[in-house]
N, C-alpha and C positions, 0 to 999 in steps of 0.2 A: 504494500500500500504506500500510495505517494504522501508523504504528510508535510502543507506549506504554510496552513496554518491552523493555529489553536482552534476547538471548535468554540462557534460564538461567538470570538472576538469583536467582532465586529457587528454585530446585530443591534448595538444601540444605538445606532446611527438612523438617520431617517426613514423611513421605506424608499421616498423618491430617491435619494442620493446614493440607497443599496440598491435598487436598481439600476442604476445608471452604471454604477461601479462593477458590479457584478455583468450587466451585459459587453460592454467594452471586456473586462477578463474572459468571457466566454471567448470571445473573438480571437484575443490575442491566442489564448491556449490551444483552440481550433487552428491559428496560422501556423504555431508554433508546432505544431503534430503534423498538419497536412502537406508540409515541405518535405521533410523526411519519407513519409508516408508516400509522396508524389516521385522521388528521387528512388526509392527503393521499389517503386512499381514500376519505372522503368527500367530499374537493373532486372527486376525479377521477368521483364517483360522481354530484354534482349538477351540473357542467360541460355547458351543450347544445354546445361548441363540440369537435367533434372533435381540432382542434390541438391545443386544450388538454388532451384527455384522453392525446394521447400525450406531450405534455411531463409528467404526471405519471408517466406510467408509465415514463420513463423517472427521474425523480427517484426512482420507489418501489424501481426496480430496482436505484438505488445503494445506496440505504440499507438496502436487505437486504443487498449486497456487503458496504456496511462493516460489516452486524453479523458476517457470517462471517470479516473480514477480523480484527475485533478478537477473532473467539474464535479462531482463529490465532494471535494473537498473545499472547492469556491461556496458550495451550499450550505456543509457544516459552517465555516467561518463568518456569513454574512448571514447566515439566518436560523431561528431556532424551530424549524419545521422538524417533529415528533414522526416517524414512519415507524409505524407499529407494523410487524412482517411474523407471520405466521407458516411453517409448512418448510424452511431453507433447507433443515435436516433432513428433507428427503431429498436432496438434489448433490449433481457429482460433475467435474470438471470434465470426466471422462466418459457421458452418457451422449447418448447422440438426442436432441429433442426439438419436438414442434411445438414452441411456447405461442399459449393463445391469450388474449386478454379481450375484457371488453374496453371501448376506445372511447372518449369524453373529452379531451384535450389533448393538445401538444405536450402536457407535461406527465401524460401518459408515460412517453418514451424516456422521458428526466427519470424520472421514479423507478421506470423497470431496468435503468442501465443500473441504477443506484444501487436495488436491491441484490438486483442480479449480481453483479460483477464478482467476479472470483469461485463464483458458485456455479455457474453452469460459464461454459464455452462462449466465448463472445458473441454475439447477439446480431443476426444477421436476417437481412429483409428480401424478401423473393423481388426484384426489379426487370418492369419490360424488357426486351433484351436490347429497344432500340435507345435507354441510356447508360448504354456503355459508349457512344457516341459523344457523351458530354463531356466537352472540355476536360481535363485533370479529371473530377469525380468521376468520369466514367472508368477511366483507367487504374485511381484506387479502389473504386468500388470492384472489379475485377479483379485486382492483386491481395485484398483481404476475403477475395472468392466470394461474394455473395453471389448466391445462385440466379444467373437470369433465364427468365422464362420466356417464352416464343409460344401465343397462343395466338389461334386463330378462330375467326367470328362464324359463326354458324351461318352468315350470308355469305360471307371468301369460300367457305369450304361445300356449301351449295354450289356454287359455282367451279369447283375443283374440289369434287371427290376424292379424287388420286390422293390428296395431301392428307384426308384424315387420319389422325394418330399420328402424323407426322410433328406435331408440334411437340407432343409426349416425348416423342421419341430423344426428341433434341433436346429439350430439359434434361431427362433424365443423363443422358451422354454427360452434358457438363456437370451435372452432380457426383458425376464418379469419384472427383477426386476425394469425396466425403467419406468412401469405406473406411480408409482406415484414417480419417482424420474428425475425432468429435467436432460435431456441431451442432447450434442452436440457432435455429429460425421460426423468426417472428411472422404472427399474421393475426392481424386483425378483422377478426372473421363479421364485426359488422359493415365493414366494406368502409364505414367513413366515421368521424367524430359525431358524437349523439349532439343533437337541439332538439327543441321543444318540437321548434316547424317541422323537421322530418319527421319525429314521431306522430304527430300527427298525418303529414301525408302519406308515410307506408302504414295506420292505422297500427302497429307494436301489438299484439298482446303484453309486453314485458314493461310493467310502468315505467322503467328508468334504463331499458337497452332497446335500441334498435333489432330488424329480424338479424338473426344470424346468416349469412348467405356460405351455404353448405361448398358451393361450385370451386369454391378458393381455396379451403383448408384442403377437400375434396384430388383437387388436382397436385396441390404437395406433395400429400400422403402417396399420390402415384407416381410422380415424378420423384418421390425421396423414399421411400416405402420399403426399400431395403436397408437404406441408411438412418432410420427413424427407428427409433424401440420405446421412446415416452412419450407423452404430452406432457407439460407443464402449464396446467389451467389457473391464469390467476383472475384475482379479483380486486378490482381497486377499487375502494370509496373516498371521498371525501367529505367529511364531517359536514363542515361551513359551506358546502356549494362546490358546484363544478368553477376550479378557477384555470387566468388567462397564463400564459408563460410570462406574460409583465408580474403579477400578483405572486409567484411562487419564487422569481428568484428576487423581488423585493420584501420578501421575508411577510407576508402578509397569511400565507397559508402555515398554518400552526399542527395541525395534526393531517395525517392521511393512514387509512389503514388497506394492507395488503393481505390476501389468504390467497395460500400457493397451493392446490392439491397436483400432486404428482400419478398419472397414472401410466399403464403399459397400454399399448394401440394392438388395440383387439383385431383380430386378423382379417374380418370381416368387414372391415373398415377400409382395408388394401383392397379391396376387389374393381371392377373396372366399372367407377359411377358413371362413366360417361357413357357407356352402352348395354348397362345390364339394368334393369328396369329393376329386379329386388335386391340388389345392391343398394341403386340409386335410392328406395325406398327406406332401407333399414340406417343407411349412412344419415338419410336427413332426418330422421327419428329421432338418431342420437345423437345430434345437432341441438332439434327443438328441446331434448330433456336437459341436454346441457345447458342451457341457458335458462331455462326454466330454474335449473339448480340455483345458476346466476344470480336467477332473480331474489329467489328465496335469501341467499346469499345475501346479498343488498338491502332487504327487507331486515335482518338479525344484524346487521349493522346500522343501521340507521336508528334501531332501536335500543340500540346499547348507548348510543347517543342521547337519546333522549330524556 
């Protein structure tokens, strides 16, 4: 663990002036990671020696640890936000997993670098495969291997038959390199951050999640399904309100509680949802229960609150 400074130092300082202070650090800790990060994805990217492209990768894998490790530690020092974390002792650096959450903000992703880090494998996002074309980020997002996927619309693939399963096929190829190297990837299985207005216009059953869209996690699980063996289902609440990324690193957010259930991905969950009708059935079933669990979930914390 990186330690720059005391925790709370700093938290009696204004909100405004520890936001301000704290987003300028963000930034800089971000420049100062994504140079090196930038510099060793290109050595790892013109490398013909295989050894050598895993000794980079695992240097790049640190050096994103320690930018998450230091923005940890910008939040211990400028602000006294309480994360109550339940469930870590089921989890292992050396598991391969598909960590799911439900999603309500940007500071979603702050909190589960937070909890996570050190406990399971660095934390990785399934990305279109068309940005890896972007500037720099596409190139370290490629050399810390996050998995990019190539799917295609059900109107493309009417029109070219020939290609279906083709998109499958090409995820899963670039997944390979995950047999024998743990990993953990993210997906936010309700497709976006919850509001009022949405829940409203997809009508929710679940008072405070959005539906779950089964077609996401659905496609991982097939595309990574060999190199998968857990889920890591969490749950985040926050006490006082869903808040903004300004409100939590200006120290305004004071408690958030996390509950981590760790399970094994039942093998009927691997089967092929995109063309087998009681597959497709039973996968969204336990989908809907899962989140229904969710819900329940959210309902006994809110109540602990009260």
């Amino acid at each position: 663990m990186i330690t720059i400074f005391e925790q709370e130092m700093f938290s009696f300082l204004p909100a405004t002036i520890i936001g301000k202070i704290s987003f300028i650090l963000y930034i800089v800790n971000t420049i100062i990671w994504l140079i090196p990060i930038v510099i060793f994805s290109l050595l790892k990217a013109l490398s013909p020696f295989r050894l050598w492209r895993k000794v980079f990768s695992m240097l790049l894998d640190q050096m994103a640890s320690n930018w998450v490790a230091v923005n940890t530690q910008l939040q211990k020092a400028f602000t006294k936000t309480e994360i109550s974390v339940t469930g870590l002792d089921q989890l292992s650096m050396k598991e391969w997993y598909i960590v799911i959450s439900n999603h309500q903000t940007w500071v979603d992703i702050l909190v589960l670098q937070r909890v996570l880090h050190n406990k399971i494998p660095f934390l990785k996002f399934f990305l279109k495969k068309e940005l890896i074309y972007v500037p720099l980020l596409g190139l370290a997002w490629w050399a810390l291997d996050f998995p990019f996927m190539k799917r295609y619309s059900q109107a493309f693939l009417k029109k070219n038959p020939h290609l279906k399963g083709e998109d499958l096929k090409t995820t899963r190829k670039a997944c390979a390199k995950f047999k024998y190297k743990p990993v953990s990837v993210m997906n936010f299985i309700e497709g976006s951050r919850f509001t009022d207005e949405k829940h409203q216009q997809q009508q929710s059953p679940y008072p405070r999640l959005l539906k779950p869209k089964a077609g996401g996690i659905a496609f991982v699980l097939d595309a990574m399904g060999e190199h998968l063996n857990k889920i890591v289902n969490v749950t985040i609440y926050y006490p006082e309100g869903i808040p903004s990324f300004n409100d939590f690193i200006s120290g305004k957010v004071n408690k958030v509680d996390v509950i981590i259930e760790t399970m094994a991905i039942d093998k009927k969950l691997k089967g092929d949802y995109f063309n087998d009708r009681a597959t497709k059935i039973h996968f969204q079933k336990w989908v809907n229960q899962l989140w229904q669990d969710k819900q329940e979930t959210l309902i006994e914390l809110k109540e602990k609150h009260n």
